[in-house]
N, C-alpha and C positions, 0 to 999 in steps of 0.2 A: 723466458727468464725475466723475473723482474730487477729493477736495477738496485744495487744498494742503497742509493740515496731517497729512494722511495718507502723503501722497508724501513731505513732509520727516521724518514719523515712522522710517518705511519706510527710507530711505536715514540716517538718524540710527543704524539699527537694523544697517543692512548694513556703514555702516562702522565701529562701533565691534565687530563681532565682526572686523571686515577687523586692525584692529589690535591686537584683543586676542590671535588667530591671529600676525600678527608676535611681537607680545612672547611670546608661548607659543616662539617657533623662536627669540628672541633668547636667549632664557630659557633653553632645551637644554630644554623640557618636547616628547619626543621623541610618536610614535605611543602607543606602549605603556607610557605610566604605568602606578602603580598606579591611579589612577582610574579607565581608562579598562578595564584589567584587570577590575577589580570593576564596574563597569559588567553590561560581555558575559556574567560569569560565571553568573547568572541563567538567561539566557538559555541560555547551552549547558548549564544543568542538564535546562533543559526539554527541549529535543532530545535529550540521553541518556535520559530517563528515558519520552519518546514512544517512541524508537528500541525500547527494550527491553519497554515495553508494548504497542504496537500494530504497528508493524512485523515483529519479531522474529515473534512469534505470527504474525500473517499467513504469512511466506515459510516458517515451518516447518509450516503447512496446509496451503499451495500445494503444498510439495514431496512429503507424504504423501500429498497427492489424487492429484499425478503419478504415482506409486509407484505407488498403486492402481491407476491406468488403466491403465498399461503392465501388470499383472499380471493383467488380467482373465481370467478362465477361463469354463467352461459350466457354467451353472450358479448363477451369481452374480445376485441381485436387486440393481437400478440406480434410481436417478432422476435423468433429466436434468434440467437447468435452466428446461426448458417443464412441468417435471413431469411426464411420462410416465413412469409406472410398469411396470414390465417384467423378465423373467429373460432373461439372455445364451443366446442357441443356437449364435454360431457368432462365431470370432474366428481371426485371425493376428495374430501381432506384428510383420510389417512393414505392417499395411493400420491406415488411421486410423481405417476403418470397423469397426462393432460390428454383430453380427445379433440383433434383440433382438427377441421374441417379447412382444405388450403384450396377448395374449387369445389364446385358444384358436385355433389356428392362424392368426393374424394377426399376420406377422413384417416387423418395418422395420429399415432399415437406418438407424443414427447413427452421428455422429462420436465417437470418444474424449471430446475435448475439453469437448464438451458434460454430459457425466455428470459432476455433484454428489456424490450418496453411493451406497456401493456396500456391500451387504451379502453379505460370502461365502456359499457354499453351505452351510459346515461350520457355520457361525455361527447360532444360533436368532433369530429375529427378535426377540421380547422381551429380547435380552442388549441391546442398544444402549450 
């Protein structure tokens, strides 16, 4: 049970912002004050400043990994995202699948999709 001097706080509370909201629209104090401006503005600093640090970075890694993928050739050392370490033997670029050799004539087939980082043929392993 709640007590009464709680419920009449409560509704003491509800309706004096009831009219201090009227007078705010009698008033012409519209949506977008300056108050209410400086408020949000904080806040949309912060989602600029996420957007540009953590996002941006994200979707231009996503897009060079794509890049990658679709460019894979033979010859290319991969690891996918289970870890499997492996060089490419055989590929098309309309097939999703990659033939990838992980030991001495032990050859599996993965998807694209799945491959992490990819170190060209041309490229010495210590450059990273």
């Amino acid at each position: 049970m709640v007590p009464p001097s709680f419920t009449q706080d409560w509704t003491l509370a509800l309706m004096s912002s009831l009219f201090i909201s009227s007078a705010q629209a009698a008033d012409g104090g519209g949506l977008l004050t300056n108050s209410t401006v400086l408020q949000f503005a904080p806040m949309l600093v912060i989602m600029v400043v996420f957007y540009f640090l953590l996002i941006r970075p994200q979707q231009v890694r996503a897009r060079a990994l794509r890049e990658q993928q679709s460019s894979l050739r033979r010859g290319d050392r991969i690891v996918t995202a289970g870890g499997i370490v492996g060089v490419v033997q055989a590929t098309r670029d309309d097939a999703p699948e990659v033939e990838v050799e992980i030991a001495q004539g032990v050859r599996v087939k993965i998807l694209r999709s799945t491959i992490n980082n990819i170190t060209p043929r041309d490229k010495p392993a210590n450059d990273s």
